[in-house]
C-alpha positions in Angstrom: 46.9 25.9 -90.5 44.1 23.3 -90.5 40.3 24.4 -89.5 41.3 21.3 -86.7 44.6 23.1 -85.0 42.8 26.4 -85.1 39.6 25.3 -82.9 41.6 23.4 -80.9 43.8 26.9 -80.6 40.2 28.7 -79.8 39.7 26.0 -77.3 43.3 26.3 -75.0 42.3 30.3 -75.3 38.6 29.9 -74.2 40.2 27.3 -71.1 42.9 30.1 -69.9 40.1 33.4 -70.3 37.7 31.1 -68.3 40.4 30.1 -65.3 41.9 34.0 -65.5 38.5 35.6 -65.6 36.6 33.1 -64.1 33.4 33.6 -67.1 31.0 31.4 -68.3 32.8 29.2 -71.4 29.5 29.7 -73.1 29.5 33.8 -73.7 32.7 33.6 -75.3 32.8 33.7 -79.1 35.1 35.0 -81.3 34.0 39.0 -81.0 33.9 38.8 -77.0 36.2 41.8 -76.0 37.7 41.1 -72.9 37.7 44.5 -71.4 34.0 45.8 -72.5 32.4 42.4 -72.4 34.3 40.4 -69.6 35.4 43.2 -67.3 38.9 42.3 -67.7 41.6 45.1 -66.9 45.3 45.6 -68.0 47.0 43.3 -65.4 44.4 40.1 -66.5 45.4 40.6 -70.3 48.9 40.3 -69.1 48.3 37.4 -67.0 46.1 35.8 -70.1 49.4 36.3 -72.7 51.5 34.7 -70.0 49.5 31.8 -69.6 49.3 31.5 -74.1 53.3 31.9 -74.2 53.8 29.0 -71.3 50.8 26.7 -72.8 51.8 27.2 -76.7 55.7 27.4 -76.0 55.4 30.6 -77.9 56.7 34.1 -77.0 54.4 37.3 -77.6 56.0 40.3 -78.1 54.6 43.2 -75.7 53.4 45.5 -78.3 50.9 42.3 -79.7 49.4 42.2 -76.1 46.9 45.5 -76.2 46.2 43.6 -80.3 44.4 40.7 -78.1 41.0 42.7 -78.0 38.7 39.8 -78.4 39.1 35.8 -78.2 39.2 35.8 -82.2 42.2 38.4 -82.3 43.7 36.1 -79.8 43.3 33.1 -81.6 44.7 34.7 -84.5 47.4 36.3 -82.8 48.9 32.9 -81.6 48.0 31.2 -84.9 50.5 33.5 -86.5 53.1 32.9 -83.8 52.8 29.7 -84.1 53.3 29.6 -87.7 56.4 31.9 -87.3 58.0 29.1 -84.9 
């Protein structure tokens, strides 16, 4: 995957925490945990891989969900989906 597809993956993922969570775009980087830094809970991690699956046409199995710590392990996560399609 090109350095291009993957920040333009980081960029879809920052667009859907920002809507779900409603967060300032500029405190997320890669190592922002959603629950300890963002305040997100159980039900807005769901909502955030159900938004991913219908933006990147991808489905995410629900054991990868509690993986998607931190905006880089979900950029990673749906780079390697992505590359599995």
């Amino acid at each position: 995957m090109t350095r291009e597809a993957k920040e333009s993956i980081e960029d879809v993922v920052k667009s859907i925490v920002v809507a779900e969570l409603r967060v300032d775009r500029d405190k997320l980087v890669a190592d922002t945990h959603l629950m300890k830094d963002l305040g997100a809970d159980s039900l807005d991690a769901l909502n955030i891989a159900l938004r991913l699956e219908e933006q990147f046409k991808i489905k995410i199995p629900d054991d990868s969900i509690p993986k998607f710590l931190t905006i880089g392990d979900i950029v990673k996560g749906v780079s390697e989906h992505l590359s599995l399609q």
